[in-house]
N, C-alpha and C positions, 0 to 999 in steps of 0.2 A: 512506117518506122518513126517518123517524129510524134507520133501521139503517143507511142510508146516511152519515147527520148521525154516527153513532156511529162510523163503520166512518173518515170522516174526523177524527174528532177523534182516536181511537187512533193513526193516520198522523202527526197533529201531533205528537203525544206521544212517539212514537218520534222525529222529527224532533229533538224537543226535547232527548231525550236522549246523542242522537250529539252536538250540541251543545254540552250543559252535561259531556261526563267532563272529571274533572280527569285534568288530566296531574302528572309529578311535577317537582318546582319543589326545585332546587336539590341536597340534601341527600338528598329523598326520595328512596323507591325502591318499587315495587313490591311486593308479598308476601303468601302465602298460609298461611290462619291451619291448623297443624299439630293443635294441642292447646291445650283452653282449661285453664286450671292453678286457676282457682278468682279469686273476688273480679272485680276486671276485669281479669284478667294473663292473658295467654293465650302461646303460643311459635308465633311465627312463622318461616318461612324465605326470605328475602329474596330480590331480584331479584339484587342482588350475592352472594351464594354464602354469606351470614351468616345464622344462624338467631336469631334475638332473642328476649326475653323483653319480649313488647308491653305496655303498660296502655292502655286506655281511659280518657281525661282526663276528668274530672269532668263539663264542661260537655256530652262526649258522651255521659256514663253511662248514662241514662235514656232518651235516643233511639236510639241505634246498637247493636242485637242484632246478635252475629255467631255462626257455627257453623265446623265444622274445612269448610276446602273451598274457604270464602269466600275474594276477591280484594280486598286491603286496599292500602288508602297507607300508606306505614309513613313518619313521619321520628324517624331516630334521633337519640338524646340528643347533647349537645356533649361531656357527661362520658361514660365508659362507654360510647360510640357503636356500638361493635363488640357488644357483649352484649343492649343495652335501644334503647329507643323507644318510640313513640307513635303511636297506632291513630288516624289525622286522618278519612279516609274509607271505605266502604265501597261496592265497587262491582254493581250490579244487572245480572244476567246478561245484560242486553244489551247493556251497555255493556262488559262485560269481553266478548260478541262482538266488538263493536267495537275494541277494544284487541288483541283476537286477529290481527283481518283486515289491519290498520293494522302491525301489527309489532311493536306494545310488549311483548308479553308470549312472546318465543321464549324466554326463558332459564328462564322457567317452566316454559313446556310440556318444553324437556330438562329441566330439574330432576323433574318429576312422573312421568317415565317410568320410575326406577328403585326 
């Protein structure tokens, strides 16, 4: 019975995560982290066709490891918006299934093929 118990709680879990993806809110955009450049600045190349020079905010310094590959939220700066931004979340390979099947992420997938 607890593999069972197990085998349901994992199904919640997923549930839960289709749930909780953030979507991108305003300004944001999608984007997938290219090259980490050192400190917490890494170069990203965005949903919109802009490749950015990301940092990781203070407050998520310490919790948010990312590697080249990963599927980020990016909101860019008000100054500079075109060049920089900032690294809000990071998304868990299930959820960026989820953002595959759903649609959000086609200019990716053409962007990564070349």
């Amino acid at each position: 019975m607890s593999k069972k118990k197990e085998e349901e709680a994992r199904q919640e879990a997923i549930q839960q995560e289709y749930r909780r993806t953030m979507l991108p809110r305003g300004k944001q955009t999608f984007g997938i982290l290219e090259q980490r450049l050192g400190g917490s600045r890494m170069r990203v190349r965005c949903l919109d066709g802009k490749s950015r020079v990301c940092r990781i905010p203070g407050r998520l310094k310490r919790s948010l490891w990312v590697r080249e590959g990963d599927v980020l939220l990016i909101e860019p700066w008000e100054l500079g918006g075109d060049e920089k931004g900032d690294v809000i979340f990071k998304y868990k390979p299930i959820q960026v299934d989820f953002l595959r099947r759903k649609g959000y992420l086609k200019g990716l997938e053409e962007a990564e093929e070349f």
